[in-house]
ZAMARGU-4260 file (C-alpha; in steps of 0.2 Angstrom, whole numbers, plus 5000, padded with zeros to 4 digits):
<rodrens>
0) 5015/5004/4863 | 5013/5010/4882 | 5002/5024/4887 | 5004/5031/4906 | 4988/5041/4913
5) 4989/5052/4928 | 4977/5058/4937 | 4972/5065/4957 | 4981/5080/4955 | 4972/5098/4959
10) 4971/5113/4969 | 4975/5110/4989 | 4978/5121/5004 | 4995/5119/5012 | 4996/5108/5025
15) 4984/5097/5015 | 4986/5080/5007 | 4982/5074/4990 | 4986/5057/4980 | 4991/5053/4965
20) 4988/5039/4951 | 4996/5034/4936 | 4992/5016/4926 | 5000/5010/4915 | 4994/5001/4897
25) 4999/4993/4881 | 5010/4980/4876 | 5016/4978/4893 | 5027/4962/4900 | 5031/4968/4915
30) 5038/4986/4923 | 5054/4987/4934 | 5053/5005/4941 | 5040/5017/4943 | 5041/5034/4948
35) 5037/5052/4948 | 5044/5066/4943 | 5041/5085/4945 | 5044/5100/4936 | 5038/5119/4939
40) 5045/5132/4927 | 5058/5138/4934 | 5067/5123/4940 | 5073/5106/4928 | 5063/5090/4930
45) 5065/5083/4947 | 5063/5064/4952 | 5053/5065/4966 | 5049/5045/4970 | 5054/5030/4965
50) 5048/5010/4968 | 5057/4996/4960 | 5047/4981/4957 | 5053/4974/4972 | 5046/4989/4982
55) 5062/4995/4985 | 5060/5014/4988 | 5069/5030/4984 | 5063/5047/4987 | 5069/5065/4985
60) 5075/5073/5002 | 5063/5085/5000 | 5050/5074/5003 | 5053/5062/5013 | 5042/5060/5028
65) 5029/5068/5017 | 5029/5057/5002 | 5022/5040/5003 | 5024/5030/4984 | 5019/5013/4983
70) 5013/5001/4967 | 5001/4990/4962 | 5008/4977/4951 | 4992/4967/4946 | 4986/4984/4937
75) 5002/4991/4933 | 4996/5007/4943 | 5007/5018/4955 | 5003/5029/4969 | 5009/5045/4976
80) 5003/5047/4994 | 5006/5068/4998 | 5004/5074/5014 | 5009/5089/5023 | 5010/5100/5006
85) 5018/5112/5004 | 5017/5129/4990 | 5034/5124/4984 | 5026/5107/4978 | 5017/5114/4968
90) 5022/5109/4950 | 5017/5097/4935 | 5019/5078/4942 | 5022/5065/4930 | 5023/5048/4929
95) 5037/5036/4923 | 5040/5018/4919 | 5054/5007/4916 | 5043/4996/4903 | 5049/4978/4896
100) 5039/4975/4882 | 5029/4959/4878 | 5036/4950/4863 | 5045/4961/4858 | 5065/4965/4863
105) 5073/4978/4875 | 5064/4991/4886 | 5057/5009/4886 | 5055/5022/4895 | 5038/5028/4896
110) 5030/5044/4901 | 5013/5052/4907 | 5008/5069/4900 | 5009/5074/4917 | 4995/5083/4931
115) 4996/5098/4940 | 4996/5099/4959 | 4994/5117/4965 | 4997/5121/4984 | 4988/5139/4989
120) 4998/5147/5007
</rodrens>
């Protein structure tokens, strides 16, 4: 019923920036968060950033001052501003909504098949 696409992600040089994408799709009435998660293979799934639909803003300590997320409601499209990267980012990114569904009752949560950043030293 929702389908999230990421893309941006790719091969960067530490110190370098890259920006992510993610729209959203489907039977969609409206989306209360957006956010993106990381996960490398050692470590769980991580939140990483967070925007309400208020543009309220939460972000991962290891991030902030690097990290910039911000949305687009008319296109149901989020943003991931990365800057001063770092080989530690590197990871599989994905995108996640908090989806209320048109016509249809309750909400779900909806996830991208994720995109890979890469940060060389």
């Amino acid at each position: 019923q929702v389908q999230l696409v990421e893309s941006g992600g790719g091969l960067v040089q530490a110190g370098g920036p890259l920006r992510l994408s993610c729209t959203a799709s489907g039977n969609i009435f409206s989306i209360r968060t957006m956010g993106w998660y990381r996960q490398d293979p050692v470590k769980q799934r991580e939140l990483v950033a967070a925007i309400t639909i208020g543009a309220g803003t939460n972000y991962a300590d290891s991030v902030k001052g690097r990290f910039t997320i911000s949305r687009d409601n008319a296109k149901n499209t989020v943003y991931l501003q990365m800057n001063s990267l770092k080989p530690e980012d590197t990871a599989v990114y994905y995108c996640n909504a908090d989806v209320v569904l048109r016509g249809v009752p309750g909400r779900i949560d909806a996830w991208g098949k994720g995109t890979l950043v890469t940060v060389s030293s």
